[in-house]
Backbone as CSV, one residue per row, in Angstrom:
resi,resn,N_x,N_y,N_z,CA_x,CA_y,CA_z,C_x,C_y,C_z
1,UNK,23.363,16.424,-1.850,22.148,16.339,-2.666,21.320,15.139,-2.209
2,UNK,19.788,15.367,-2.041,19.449,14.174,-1.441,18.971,13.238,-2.286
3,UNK,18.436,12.057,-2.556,18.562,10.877,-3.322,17.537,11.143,-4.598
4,UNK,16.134,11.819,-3.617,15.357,12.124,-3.718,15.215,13.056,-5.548
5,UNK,15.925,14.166,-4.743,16.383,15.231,-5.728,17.577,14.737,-7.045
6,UNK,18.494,13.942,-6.568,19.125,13.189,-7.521,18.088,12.742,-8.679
7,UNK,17.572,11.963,-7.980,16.605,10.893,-9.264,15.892,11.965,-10.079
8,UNK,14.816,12.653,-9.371,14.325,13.717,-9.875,15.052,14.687,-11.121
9,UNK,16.441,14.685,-11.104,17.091,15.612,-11.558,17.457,14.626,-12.572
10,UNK,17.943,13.805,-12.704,18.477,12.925,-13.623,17.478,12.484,-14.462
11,UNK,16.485,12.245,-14.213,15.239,12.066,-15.227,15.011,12.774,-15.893
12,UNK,14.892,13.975,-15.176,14.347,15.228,-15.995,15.067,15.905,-16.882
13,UNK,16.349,15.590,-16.445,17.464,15.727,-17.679,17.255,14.579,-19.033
14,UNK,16.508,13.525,-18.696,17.139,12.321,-19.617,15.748,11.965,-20.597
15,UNK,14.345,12.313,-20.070,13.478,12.383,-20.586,12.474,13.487,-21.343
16,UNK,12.167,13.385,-22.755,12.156,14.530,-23.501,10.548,15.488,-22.664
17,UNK,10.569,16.202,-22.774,9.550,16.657,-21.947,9.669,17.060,-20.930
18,UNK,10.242,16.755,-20.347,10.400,16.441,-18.384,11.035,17.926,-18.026
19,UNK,10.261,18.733,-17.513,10.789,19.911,-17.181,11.641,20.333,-15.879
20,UNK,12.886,20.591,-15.668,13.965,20.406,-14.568,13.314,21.385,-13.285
21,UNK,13.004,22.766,-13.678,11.747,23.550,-13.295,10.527,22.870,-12.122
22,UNK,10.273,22.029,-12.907,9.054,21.361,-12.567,9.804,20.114,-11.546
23,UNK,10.577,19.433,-11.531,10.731,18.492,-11.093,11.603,18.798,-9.576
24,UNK,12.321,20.174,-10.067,12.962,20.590,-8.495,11.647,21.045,-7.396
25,UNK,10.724,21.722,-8.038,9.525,21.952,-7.327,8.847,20.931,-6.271
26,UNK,9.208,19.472,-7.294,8.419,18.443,-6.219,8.607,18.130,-5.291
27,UNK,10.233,18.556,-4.828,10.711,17.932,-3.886,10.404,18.478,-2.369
28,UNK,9.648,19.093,-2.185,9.049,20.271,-1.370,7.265,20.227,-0.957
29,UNK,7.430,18.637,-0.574,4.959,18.559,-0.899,4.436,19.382,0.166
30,UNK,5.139,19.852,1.038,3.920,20.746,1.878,4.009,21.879,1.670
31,UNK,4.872,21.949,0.121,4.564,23.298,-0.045,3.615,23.514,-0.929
32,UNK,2.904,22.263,-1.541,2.112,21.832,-2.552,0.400,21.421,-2.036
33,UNK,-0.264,22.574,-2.033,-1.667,21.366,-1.373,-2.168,20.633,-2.107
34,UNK,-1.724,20.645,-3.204,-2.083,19.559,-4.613,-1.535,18.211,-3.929
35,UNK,-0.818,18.321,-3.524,-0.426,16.647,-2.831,-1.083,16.012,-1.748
36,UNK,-2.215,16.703,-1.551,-3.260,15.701,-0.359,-3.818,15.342,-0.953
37,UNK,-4.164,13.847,-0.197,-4.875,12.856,-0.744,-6.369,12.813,-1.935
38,UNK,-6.493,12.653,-2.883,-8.358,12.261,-3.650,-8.863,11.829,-2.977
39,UNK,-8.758,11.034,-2.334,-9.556,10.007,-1.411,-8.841,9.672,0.083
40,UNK,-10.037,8.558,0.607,-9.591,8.382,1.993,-9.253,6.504,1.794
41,UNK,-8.774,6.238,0.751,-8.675,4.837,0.704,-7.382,4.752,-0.596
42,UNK,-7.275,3.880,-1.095,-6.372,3.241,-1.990,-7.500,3.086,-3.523
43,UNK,-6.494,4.268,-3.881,-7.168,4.491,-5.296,-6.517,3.149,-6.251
44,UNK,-7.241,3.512,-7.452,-7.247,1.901,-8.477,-8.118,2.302,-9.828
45,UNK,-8.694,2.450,-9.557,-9.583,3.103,-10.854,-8.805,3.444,-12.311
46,UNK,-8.049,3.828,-11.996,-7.353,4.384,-13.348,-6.219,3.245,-13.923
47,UNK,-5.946,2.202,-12.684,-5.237,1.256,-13.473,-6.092,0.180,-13.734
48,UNK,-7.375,-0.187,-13.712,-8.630,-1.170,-13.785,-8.523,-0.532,-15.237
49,UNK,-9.003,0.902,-15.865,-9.195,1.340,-17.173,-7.870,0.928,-17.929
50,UNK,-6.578,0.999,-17.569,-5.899,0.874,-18.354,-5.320,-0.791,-18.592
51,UNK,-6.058,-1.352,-18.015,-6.011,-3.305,-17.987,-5.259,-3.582,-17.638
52,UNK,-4.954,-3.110,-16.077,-3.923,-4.130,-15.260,-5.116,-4.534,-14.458
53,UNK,-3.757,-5.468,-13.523,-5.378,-6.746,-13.194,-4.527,-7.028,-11.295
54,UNK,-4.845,-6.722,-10.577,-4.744,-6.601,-9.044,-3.674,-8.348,-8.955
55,UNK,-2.866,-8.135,-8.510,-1.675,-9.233,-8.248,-1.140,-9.871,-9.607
56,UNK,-1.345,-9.254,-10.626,-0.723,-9.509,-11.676,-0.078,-8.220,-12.854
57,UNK,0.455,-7.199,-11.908,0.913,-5.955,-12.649,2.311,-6.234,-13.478
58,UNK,1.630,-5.455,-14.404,2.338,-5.254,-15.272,4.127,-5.225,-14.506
59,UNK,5.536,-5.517,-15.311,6.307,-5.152,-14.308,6.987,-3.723,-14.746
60,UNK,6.369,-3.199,-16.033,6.852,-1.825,-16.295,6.265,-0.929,-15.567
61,UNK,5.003,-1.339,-14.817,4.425,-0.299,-14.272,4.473,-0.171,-12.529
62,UNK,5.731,-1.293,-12.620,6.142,-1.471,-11.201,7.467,-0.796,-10.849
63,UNK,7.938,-0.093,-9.518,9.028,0.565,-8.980,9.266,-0.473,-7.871
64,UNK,10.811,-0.664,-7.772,11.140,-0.897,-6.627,12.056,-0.065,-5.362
65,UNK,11.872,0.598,-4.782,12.701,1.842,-3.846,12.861,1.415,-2.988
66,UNK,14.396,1.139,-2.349,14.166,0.551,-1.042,14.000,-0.421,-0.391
67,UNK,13.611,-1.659,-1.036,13.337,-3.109,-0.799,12.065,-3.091,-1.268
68,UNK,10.773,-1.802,-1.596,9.737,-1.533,-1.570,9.398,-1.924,-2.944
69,UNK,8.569,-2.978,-3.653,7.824,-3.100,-5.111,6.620,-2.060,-5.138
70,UNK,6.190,-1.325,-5.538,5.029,-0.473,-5.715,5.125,0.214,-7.114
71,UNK,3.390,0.355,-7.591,2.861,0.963,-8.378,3.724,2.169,-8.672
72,UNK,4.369,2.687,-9.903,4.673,3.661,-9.584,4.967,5.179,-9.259
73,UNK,3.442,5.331,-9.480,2.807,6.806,-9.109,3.016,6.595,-7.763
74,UNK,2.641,5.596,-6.526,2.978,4.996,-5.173,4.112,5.541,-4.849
75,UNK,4.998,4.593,-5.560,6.300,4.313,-5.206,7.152,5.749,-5.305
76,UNK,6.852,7.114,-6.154,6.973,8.238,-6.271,7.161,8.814,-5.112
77,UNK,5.716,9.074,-4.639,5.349,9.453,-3.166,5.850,9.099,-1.996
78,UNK,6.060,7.791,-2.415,6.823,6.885,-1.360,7.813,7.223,-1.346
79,UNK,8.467,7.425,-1.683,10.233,8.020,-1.777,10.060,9.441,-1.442
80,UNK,9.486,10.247,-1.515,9.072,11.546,-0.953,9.075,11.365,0.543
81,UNK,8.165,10.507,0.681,7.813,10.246,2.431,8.549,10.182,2.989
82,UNK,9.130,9.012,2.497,10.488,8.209,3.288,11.757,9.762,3.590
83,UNK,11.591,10.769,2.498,12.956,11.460,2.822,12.660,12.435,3.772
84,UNK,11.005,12.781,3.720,10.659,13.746,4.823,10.721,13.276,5.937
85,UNK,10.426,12.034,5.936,10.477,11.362,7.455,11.791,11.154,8.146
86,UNK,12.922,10.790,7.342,14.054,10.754,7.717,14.359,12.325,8.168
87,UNK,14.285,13.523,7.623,14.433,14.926,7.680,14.163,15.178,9.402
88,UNK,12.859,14.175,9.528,12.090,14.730,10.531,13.014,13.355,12.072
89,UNK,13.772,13.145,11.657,14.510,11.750,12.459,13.551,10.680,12.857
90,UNK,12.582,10.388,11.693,11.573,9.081,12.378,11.979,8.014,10.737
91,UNK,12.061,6.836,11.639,12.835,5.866,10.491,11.333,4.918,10.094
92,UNK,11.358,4.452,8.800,9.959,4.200,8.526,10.615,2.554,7.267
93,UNK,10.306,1.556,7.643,11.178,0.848,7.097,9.624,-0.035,6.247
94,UNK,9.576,-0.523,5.369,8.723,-1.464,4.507,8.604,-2.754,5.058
95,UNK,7.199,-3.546,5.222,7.328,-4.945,6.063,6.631,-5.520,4.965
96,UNK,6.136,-5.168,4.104,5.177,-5.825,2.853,4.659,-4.349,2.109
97,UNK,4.933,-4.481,1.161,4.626,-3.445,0.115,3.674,-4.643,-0.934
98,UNK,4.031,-4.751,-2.776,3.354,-5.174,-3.324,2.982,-6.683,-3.124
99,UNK,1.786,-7.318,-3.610,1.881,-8.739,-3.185,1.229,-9.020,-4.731
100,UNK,1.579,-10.184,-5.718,1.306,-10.973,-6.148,-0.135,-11.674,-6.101
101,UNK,-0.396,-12.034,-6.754,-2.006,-12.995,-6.703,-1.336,-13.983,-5.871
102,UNK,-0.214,-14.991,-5.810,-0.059,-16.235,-5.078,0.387,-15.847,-3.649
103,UNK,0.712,-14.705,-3.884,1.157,-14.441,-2.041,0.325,-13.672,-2.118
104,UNK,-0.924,-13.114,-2.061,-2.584,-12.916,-1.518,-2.989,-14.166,-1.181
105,UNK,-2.856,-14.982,-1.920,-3.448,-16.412,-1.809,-2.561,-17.186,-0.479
106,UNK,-1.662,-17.167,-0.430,-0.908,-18.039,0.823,-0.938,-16.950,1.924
107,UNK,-1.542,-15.796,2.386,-1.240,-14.680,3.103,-2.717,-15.267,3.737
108,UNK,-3.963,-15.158,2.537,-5.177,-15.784,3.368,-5.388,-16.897,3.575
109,UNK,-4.632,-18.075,3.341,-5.116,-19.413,3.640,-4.475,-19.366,5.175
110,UNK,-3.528,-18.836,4.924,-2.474,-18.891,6.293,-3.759,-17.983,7.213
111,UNK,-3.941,-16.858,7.332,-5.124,-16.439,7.894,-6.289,-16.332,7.535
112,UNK,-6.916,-17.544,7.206,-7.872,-18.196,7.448,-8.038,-19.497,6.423
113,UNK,-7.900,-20.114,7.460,-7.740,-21.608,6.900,-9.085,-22.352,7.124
114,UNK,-8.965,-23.396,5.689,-10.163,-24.621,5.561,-10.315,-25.483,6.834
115,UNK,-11.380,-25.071,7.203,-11.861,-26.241,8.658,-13.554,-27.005,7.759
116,UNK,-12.830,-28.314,8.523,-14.277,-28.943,8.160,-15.670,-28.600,9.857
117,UNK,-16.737,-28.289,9.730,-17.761,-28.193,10.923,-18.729,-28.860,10.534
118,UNK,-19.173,-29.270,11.602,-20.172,-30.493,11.334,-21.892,-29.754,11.094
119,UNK,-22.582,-30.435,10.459,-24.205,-30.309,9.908,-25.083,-30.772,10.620
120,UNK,-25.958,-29.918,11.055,-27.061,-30.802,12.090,-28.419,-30.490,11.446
121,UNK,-29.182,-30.842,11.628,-30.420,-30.355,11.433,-31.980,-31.170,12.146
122,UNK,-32.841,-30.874,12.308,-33.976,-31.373,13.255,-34.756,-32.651,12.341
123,UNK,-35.321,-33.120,13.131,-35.962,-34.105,12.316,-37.829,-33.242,12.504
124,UNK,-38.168,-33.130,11.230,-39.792,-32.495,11.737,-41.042,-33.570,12.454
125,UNK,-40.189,-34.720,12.816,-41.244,-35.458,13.702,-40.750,-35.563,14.893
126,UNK,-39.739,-35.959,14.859,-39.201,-36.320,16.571,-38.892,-34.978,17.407
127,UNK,-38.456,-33.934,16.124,-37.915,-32.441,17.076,-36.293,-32.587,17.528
128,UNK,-35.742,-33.962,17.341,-34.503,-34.771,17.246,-33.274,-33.766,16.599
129,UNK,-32.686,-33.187,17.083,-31.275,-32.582,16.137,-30.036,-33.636,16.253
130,UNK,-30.034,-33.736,14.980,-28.944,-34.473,14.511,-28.035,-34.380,13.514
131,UNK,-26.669,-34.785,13.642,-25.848,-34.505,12.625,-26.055,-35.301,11.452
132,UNK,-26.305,-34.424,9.995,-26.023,-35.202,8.778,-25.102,-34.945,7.957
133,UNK,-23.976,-34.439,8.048,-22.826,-33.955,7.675,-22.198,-33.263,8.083
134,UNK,-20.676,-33.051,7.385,-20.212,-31.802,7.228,-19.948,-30.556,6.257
135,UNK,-19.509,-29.579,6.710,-19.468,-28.798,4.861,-17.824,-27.961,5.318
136,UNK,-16.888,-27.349,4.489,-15.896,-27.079,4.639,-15.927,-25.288,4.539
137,UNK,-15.382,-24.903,5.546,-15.612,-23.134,6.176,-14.622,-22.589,6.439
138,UNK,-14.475,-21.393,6.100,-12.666,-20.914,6.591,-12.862,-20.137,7.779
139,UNK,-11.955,-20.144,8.773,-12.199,-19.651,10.000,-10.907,-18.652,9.839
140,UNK,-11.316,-17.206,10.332,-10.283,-16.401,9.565,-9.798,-16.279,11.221
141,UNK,-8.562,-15.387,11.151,-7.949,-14.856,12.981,-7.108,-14.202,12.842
142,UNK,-6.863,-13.315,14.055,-6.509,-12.285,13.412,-6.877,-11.200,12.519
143,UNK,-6.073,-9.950,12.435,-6.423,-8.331,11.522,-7.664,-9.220,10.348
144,UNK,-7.859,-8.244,9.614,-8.602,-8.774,8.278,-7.726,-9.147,7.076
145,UNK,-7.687,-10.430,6.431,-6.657,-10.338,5.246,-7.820,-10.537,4.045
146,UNK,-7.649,-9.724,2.686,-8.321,-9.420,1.824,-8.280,-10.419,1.196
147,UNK,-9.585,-11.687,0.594,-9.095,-12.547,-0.431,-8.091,-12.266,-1.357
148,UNK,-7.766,-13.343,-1.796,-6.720,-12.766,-3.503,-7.599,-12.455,-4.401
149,UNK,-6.875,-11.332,-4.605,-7.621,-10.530,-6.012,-7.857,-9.316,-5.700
150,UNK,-8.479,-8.937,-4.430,-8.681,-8.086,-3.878,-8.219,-7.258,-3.070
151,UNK,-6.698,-8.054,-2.243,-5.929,-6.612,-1.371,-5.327,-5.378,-2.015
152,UNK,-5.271,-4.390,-1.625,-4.853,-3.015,-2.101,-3.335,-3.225,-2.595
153,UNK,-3.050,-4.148,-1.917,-1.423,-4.668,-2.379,-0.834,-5.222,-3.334
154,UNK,-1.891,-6.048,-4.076,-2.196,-6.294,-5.784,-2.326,-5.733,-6.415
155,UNK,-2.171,-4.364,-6.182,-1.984,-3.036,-7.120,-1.044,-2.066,-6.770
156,UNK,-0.340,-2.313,-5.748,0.741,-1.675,-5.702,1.079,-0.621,-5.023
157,UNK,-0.331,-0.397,-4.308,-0.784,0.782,-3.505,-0.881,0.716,-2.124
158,UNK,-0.002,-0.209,-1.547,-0.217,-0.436,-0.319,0.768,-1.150,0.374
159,UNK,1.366,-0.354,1.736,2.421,-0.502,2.036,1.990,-1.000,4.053
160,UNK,2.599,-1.800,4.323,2.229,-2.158,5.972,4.198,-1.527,6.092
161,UNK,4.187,-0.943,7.246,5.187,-0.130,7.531,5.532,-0.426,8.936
162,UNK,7.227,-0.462,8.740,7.196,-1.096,10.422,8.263,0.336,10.365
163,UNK,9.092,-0.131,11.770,10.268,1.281,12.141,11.346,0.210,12.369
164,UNK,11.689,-0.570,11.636,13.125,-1.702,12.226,12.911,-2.593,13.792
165,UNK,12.285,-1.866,13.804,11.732,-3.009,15.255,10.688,-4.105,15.109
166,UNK,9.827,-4.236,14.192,8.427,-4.327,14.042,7.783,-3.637,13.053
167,UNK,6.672,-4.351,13.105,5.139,-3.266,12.382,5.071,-2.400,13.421
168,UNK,4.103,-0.779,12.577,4.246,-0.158,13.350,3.170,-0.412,14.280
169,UNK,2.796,-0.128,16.253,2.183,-0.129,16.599,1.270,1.010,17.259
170,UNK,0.396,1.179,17.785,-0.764,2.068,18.106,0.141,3.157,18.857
171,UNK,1.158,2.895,19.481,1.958,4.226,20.684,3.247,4.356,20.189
172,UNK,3.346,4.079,19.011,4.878,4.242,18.240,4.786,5.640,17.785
173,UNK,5.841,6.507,17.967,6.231,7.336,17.821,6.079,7.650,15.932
174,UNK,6.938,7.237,15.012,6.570,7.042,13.937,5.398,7.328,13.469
175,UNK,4.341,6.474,14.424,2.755,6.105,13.676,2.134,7.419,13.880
176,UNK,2.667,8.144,14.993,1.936,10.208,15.607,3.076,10.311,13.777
177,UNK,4.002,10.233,13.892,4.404,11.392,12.497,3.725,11.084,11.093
178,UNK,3.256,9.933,10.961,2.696,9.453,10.175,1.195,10.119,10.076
179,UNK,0.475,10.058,10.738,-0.955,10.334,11.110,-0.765,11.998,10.990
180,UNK,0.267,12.691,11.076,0.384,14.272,11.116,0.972,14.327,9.694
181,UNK,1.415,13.404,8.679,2.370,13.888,7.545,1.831,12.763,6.228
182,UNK,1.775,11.634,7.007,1.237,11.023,5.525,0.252,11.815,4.298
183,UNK,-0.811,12.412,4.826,-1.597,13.155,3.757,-0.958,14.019,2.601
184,UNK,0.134,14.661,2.741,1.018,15.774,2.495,1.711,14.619,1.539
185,UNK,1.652,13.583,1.119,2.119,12.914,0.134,0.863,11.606,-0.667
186,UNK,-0.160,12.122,-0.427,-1.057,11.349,-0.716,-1.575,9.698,-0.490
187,UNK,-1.242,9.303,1.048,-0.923,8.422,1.974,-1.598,8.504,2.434
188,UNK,-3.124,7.659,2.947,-3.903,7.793,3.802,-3.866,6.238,5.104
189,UNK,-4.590,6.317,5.647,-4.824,5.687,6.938,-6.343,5.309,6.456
190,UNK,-6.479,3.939,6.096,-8.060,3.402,5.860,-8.776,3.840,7.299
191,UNK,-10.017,3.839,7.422,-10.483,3.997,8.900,-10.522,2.714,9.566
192,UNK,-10.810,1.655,8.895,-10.895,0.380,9.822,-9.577,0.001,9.918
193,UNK,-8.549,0.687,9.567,-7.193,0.251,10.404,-7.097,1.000,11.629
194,UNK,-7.795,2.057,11.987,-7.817,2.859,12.786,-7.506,2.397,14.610
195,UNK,-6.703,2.898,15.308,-6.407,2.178,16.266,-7.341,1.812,17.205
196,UNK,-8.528,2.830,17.148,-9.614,2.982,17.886,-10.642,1.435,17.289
197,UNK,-10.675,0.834,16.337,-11.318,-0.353,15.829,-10.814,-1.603,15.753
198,UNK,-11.650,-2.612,15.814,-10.924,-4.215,16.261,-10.238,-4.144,15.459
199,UNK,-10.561,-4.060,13.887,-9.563,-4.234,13.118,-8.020,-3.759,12.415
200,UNK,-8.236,-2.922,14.138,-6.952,-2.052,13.774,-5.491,-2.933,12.804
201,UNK,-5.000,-2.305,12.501,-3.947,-1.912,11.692,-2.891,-0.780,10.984
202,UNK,-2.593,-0.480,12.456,-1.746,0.903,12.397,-0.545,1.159,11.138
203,UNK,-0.131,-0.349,11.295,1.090,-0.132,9.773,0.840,-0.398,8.831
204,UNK,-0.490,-0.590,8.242,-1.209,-0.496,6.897,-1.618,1.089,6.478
205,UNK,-0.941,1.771,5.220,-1.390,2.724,5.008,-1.727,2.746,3.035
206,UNK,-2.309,2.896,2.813,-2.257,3.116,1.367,-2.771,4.619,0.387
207,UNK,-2.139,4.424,-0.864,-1.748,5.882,-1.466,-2.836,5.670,-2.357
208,UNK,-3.912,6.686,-2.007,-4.993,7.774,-3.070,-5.001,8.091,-3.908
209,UNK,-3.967,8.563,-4.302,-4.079,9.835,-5.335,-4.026,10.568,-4.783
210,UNK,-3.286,11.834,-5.761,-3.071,13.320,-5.622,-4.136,13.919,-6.129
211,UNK,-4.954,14.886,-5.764,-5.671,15.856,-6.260,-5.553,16.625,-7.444
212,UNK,-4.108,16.551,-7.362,-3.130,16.776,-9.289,-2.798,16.011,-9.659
213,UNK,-3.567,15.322,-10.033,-2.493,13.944,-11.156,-1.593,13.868,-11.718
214,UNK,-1.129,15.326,-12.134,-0.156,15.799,-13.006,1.141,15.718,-12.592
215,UNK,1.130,15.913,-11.067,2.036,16.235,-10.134,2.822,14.642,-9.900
216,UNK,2.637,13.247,-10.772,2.750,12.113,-10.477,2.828,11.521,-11.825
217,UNK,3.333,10.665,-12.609,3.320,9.842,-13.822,3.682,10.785,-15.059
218,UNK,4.173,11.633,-14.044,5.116,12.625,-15.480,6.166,12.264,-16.610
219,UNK,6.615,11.216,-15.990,7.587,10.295,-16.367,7.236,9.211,-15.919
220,UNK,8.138,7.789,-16.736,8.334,6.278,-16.248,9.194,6.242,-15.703
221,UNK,9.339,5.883,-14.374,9.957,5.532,-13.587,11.167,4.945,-14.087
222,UNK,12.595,4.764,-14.101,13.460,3.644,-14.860,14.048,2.983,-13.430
223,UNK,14.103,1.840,-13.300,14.651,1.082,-12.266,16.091,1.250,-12.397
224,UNK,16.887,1.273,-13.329,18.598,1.492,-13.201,18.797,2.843,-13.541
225,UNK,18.025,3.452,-13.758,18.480,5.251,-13.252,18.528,5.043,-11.787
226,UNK,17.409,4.333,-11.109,17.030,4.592,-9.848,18.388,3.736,-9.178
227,UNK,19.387,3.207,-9.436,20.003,2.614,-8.822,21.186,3.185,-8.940
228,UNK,21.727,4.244,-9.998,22.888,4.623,-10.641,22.939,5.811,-9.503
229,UNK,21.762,6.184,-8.553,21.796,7.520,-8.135,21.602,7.403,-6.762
230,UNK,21.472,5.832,-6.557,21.311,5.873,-4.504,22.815,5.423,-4.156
């Protein structure tokens, strides 16, 4: 029985509502076109309405699978992925899943740090440029890192993915199964991670939404069900 289907099954036994019917069904997303992506980015919207606040989630509304912290409509899908991908013999391992407001914050100082640059300006008689100060500027390097407050990862929706070797990179094997299967669990590929753009970032992918909502937050996740059954 796979882990997958375990959890699935044990919930649906344990929570009133939860139809066993319904829950063996899920385990099967390409047989589902309800499971491609809403969007082409990292949905949020619906946890902004319900007053969570980006690096400060709630921790009931957090899953951990895997070493993986995520949202857990995410973290759902995510465990889906992970078993199709294994099915398919490509190993897909977590390098940063959720981040905190203070590790957003030490993620961008670290890429891009306070430099002081110096102030010049002309004199309107002499035509003279000269320095009259300085002012303090962050010089970023490296991929793009999202201020705090703002990465997709402060909500739980966003996973950088390596294969045990590394992040994944542009000719990794993995990253072709990914790019052919992520959608099929509501996993997209931002475009400016795209390998073809400076700002690539091949092992950044984040989760949309399903086109069925229904098909996701059927249940609360329980963290020691989830452990009684891997």
């Amino acid at each position: 029985m796979s882990t997958t289907f375990a959890i699935l099954s044990l919930l649906a036994a344990l929570v009133p509502g939860a139809s066993t019917q319904y829950a063996q069904s899920a385990i099967e997303p390409g047989a589902h076109s309800e499971y491609v992506p809403a969007g082409d980015e990292a949905y949020h919207l619906d946890l902004e309405v319900d007053g969570y606040v980006n690096g400060d989630m709630d921790n009931a509304r957090l899953m951990t699978y895997r070493g993986c912290t995520l949202e857990r409509d995410a973290a759902y899908m995510y465990a889906l992925l992970l078993e199709a991908a294994e099915a398919d013999g490509i190993k897909l391992r977590p390098v940063d899943c959720y981040r905190s407001y203070n590790l957003q914050k030490a993620a961008y100082n670290k890429r891009c740090p306070k430099t002081e640059v110096d102030v010049y300006s002309v004199d309107p008689m002499t035509g003279e440029r000269a320095q009259t100060g300085t002012r303090t500027v962050r010089k970023c390097t490296g991929p793009p890192t999202a201020p705090p407050g703002l990465s997709n990862h402060g909500w739980g929706r966003a996973v950088d993915f390596g294969d045990g070797y590394g992040v994944l990179g542009c000719n990794d094997r993995a990253l072709r199964w990914m790019q052919g299967n992520a959608y099929r669990f509501g996993w997209v590929h931002p475009r400016w991670a795209w390998c073809d753009m400076s700002t690539r970032e091949p092992w950044h992918w984040e989760w949309a939404g399903v086109t069925d909502p229904t098909l996701v937050g059927y249940y609360e996740f329980n963290e020691e069900l989830i452990q009684i059954v891997q």
